[in-house]
C-alpha positions in Angstrom: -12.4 14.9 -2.0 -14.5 13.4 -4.7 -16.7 16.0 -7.0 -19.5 15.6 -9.8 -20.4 18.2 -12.2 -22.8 17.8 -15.2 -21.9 19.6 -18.1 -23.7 21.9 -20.2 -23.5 22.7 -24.0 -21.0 19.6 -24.1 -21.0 16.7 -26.0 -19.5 15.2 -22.4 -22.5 14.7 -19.9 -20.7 14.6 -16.4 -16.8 15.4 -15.0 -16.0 13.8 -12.0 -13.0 14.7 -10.0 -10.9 14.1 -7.5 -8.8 17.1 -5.4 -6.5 17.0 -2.4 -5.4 20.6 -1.3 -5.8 22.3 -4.7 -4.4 19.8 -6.6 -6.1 17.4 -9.0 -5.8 13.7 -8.0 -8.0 11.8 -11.2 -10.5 13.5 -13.5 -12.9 11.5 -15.6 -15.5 12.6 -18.2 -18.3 10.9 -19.2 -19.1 10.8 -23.1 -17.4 13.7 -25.3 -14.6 12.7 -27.4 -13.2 9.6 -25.9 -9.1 10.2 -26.7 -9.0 13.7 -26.3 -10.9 13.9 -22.9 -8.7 11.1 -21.6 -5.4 13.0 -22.8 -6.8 16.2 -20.8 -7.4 14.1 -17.9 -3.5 12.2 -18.1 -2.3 16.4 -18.8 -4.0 18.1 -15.8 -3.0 15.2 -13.3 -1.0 16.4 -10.4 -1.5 20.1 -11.6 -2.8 23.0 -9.3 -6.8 23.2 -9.9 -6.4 26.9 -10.4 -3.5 26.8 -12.6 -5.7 24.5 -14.8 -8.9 26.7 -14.4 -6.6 29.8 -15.7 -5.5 28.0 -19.0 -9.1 26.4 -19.8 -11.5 28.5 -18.7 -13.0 29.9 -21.6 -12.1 27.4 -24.5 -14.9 26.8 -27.2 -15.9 24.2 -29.3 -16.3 25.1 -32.8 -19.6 27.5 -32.6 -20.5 26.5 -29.0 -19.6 28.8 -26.7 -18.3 26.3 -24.1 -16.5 23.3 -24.5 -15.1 20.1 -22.7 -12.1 21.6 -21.2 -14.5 25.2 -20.1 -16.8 22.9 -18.6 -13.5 21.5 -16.8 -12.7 25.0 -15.4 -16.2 25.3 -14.0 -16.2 22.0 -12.3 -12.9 22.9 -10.9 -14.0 26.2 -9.8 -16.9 24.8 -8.1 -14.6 21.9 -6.4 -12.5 24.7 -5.4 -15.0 26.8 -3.8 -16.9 23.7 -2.1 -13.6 22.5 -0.6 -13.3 26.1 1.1 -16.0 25.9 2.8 
């Protein structure tokens, strides 16, 4: 199933996603440090959304108290929680 979340406190305006029974399938962010958002998206590729959610969730970006990767976790989360209904 195919997700959109739009990011807050990000340079990154929206994270769509992509999850088949837990597991992410493609993510893609929109804006936000080209290079490193499209290394986290090859990285978490084929990983468990919850394993993924329990090493991000949290992260900050220099004095922001979120970041690309924690906005990540919370679009997973959501996914997660959506897909359980």
């Amino acid at each position: 199933m195919t997700y959109t979340y739009k990011t807050s406190g990000t340079c990154s305006t929206q994270i769509d996603l992509e999850l088949e029974d837990g597991i992410i399938q493609a993510v893609a962010f929109t804006g936000g440090c080209n290079g490193n958002l499209k290394g986290i998206c090859q990285l978490v590729r084929g990983q468990s959304a919850q394993e993924v959610i329990d090493k991000l969730e949290g992260t900050v970006c220099g004095n922001k108290a979120t970041s690309c990767p924690d906005q990540l976790s919370k679009a997973l989360r959501l996914a997660l929680e959506e897909s359980a209904k």
